[in-house]
Backbone as CSV, one residue per row, in Angstrom:
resi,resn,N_x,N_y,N_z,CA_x,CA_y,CA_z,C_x,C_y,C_z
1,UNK,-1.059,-27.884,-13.470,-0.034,-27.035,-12.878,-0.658,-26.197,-11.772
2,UNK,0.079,-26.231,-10.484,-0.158,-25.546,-9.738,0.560,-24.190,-9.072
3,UNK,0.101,-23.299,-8.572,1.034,-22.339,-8.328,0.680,-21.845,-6.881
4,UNK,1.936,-22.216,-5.637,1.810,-21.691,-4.751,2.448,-20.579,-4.324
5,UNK,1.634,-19.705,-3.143,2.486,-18.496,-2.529,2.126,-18.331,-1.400
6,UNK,3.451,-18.705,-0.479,2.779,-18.527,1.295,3.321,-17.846,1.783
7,UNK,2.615,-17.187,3.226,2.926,-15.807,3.274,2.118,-15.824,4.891
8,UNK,2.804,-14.923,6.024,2.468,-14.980,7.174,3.868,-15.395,7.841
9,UNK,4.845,-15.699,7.635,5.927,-15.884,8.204,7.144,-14.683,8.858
10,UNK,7.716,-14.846,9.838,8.379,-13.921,10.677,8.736,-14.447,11.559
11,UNK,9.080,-13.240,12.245,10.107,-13.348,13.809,8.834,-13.563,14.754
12,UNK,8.930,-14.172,15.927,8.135,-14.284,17.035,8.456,-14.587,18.083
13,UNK,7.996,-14.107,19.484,8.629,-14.590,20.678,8.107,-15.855,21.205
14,UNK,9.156,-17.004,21.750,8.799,-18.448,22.358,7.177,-17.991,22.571
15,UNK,6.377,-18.932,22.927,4.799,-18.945,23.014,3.786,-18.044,22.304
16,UNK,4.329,-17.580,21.206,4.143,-16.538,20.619,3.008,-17.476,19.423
17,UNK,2.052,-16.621,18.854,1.130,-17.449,17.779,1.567,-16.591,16.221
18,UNK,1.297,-17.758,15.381,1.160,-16.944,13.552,0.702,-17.991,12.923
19,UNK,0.056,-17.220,12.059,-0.584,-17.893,11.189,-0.181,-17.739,9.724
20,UNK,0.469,-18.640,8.995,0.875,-18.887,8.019,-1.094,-19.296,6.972
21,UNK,-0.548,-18.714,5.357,-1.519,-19.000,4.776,-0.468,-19.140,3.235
22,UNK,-1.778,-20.251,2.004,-0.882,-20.559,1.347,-1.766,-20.448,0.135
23,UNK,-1.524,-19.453,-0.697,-2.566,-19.296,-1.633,-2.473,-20.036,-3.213
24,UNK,-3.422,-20.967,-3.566,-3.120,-21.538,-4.743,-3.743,-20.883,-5.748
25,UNK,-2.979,-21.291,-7.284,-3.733,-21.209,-8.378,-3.716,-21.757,-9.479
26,UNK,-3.909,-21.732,-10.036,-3.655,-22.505,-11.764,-4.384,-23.853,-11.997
27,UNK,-5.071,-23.970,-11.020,-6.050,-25.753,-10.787,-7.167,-25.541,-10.181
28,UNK,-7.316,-27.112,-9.992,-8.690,-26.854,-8.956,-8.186,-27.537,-7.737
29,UNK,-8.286,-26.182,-6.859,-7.565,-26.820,-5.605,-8.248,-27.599,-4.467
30,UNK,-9.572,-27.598,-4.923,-10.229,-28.591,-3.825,-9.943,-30.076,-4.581
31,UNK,-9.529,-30.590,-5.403,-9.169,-31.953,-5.229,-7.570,-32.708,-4.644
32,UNK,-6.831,-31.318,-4.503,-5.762,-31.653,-4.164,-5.590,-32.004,-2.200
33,UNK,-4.696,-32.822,-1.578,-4.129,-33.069,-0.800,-3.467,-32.133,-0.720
34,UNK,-3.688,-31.331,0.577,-2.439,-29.824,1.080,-2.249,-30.166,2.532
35,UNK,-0.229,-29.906,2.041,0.205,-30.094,3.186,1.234,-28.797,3.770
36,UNK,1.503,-28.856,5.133,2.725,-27.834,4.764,3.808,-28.500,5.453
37,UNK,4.677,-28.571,5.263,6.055,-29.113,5.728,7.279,-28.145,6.240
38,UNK,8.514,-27.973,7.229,9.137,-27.583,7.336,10.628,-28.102,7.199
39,UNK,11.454,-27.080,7.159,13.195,-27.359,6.974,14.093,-26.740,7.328
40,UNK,15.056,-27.056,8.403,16.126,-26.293,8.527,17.586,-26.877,8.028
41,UNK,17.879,-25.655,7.746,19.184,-26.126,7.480,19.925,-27.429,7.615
42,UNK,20.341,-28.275,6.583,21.322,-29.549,7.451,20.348,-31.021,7.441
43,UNK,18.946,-30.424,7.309,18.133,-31.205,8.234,16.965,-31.450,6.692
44,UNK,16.682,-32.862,6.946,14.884,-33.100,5.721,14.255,-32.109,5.791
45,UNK,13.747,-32.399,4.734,12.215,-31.567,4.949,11.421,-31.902,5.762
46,UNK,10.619,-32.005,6.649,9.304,-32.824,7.436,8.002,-32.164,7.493
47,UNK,7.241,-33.430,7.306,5.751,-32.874,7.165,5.156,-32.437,8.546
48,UNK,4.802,-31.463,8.227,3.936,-30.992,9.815,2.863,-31.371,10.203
49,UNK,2.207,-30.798,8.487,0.739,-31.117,8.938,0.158,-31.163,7.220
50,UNK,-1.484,-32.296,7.253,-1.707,-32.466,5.952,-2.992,-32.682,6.364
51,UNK,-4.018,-32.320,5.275,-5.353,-32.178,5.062,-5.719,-32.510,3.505
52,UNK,-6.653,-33.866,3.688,-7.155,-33.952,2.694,-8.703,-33.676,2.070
53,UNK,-8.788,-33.783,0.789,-10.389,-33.220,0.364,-11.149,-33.557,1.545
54,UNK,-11.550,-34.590,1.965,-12.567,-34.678,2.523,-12.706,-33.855,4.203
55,UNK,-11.290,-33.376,3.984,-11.161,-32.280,5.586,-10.453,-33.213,6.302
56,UNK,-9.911,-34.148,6.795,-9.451,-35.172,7.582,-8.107,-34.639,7.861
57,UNK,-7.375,-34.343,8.692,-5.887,-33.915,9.049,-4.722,-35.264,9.403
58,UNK,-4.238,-34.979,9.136,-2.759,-35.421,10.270,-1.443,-34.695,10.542
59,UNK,-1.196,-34.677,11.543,-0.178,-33.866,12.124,1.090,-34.317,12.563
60,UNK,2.694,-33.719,12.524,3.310,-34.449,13.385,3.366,-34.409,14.566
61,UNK,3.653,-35.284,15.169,3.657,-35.462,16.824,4.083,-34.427,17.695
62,UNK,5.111,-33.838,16.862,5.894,-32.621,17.820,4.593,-31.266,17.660
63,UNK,3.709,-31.232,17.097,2.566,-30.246,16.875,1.815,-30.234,16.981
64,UNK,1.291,-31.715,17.582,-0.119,-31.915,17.517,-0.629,-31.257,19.227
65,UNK,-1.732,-30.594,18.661,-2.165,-29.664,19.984,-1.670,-28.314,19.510
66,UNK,-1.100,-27.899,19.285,-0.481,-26.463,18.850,-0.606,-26.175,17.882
67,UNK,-0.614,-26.832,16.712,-0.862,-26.175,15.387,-2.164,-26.549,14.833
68,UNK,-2.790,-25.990,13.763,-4.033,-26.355,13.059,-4.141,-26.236,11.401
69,UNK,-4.375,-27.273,10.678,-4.337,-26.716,9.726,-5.910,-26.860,9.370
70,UNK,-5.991,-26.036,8.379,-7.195,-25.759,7.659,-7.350,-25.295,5.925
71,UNK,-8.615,-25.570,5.215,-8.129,-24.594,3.714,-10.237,-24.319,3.732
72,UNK,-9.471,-23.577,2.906,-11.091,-22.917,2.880,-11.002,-23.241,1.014
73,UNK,-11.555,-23.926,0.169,-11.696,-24.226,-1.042,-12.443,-23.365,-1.586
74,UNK,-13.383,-22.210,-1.453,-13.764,-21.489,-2.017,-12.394,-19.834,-2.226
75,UNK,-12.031,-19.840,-1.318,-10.619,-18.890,-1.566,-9.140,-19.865,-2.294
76,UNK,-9.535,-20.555,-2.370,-8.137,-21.737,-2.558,-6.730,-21.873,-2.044
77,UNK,-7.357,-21.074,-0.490,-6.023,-21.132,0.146,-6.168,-22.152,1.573
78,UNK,-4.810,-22.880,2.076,-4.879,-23.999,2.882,-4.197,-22.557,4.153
79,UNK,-4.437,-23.044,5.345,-3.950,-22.092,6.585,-3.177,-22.758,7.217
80,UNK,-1.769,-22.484,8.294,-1.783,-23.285,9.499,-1.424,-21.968,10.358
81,UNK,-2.557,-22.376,11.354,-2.615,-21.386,12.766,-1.721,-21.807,13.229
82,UNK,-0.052,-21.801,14.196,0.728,-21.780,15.030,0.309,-21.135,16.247
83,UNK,0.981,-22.133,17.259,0.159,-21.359,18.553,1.229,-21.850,19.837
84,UNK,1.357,-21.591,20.960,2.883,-21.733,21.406,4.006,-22.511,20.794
85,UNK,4.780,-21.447,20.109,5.772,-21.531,19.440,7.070,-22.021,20.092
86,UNK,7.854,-22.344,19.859,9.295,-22.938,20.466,10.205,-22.629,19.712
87,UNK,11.430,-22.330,19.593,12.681,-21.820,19.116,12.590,-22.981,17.902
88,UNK,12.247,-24.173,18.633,12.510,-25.727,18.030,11.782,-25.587,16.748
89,UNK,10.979,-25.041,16.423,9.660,-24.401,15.538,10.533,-23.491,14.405
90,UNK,11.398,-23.563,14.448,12.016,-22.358,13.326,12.247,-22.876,12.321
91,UNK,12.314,-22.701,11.274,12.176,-23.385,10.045,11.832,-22.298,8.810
92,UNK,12.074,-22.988,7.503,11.757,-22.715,6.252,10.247,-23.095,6.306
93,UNK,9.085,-22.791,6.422,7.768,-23.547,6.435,7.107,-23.176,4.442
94,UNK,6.974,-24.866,3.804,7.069,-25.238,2.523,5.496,-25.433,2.220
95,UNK,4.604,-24.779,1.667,3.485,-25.507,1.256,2.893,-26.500,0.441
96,UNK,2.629,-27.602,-0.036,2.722,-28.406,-0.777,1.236,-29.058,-1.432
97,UNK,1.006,-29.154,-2.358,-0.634,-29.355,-3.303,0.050,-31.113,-4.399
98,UNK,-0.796,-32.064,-3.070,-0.550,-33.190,-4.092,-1.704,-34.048,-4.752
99,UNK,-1.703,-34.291,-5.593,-2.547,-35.433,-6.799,-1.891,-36.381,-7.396
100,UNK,-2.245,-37.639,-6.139,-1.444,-38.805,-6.743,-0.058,-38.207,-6.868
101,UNK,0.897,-38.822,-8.145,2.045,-38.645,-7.526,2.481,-37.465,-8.371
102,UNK,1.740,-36.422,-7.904,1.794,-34.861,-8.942,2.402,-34.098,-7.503
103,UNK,3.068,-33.659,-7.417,3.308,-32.759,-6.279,4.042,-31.326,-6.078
104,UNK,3.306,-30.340,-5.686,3.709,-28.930,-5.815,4.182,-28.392,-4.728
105,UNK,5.013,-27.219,-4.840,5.788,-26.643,-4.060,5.359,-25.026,-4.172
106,UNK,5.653,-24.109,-2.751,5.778,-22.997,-2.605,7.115,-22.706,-2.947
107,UNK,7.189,-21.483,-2.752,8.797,-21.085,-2.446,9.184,-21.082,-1.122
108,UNK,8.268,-21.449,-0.296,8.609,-21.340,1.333,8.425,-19.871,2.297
109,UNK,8.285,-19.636,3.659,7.920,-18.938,4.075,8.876,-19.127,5.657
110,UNK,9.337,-18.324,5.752,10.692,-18.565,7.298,9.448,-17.654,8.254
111,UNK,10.239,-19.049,9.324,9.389,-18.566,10.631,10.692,-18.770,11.406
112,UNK,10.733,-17.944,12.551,11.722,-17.484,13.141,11.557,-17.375,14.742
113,UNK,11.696,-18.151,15.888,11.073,-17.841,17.276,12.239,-17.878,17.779
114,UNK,12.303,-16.780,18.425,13.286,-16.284,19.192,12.980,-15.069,19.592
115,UNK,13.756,-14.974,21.435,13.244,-13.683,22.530,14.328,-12.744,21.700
């Protein structure tokens, strides 16, 4: 069992940067696959961005260059730096800790870009 809580989310202006962070517990979070995903209203969930044990990323296309993810396994928390932001960027942002087909959820964290 895992337990997430992410946190860093808000209002921001277009080109504006934040950094979302996603703190785990109840496991051992360096064997897990962390991803974070977003959702708006109406609309899937979609993966943004994912990092596995061995550090290796992938990103979606609409982010790649602008966002970063990272986790530091000795704090057991995964990061994603945001960095020129777009309205298009607004979303529920979801953190997610998977093992095989074990998969965990935050409660989510709203990011919000708009002047």
């Amino acid at each position: 069992q895992v337990q997430l809580v992410e946190s860093g989310g808000g209002l921001v202006q277009p080109g504006g940067s934040l950094r979302l962070s996603c703190a785990a517990s109840g496991s051992i979070f360096s064997i897990y696959v962390m991803g974070w995903y977003r959702q708006v209203p109406g609309k899937q969930r979609e993966l943004v961005a994912a990092i596995r044990v061995s550090g290796s990323t992938n990103y979606a296309d609409s982010v790649k260059g602008r966002f970063t993810i990272s986790r530091d396994n000795a704090k057991s928390t995964v990061y994603l730096q945001m960095k020129s932001l777009s309205p298009e960027d607004t979303a529920v942002y979801y953190c997610n800790a998977q093992l095989g087909a074990l998969g965990y959820w935050g409660p989510g964290t709203q990011v919000t870009v708009s002047s």
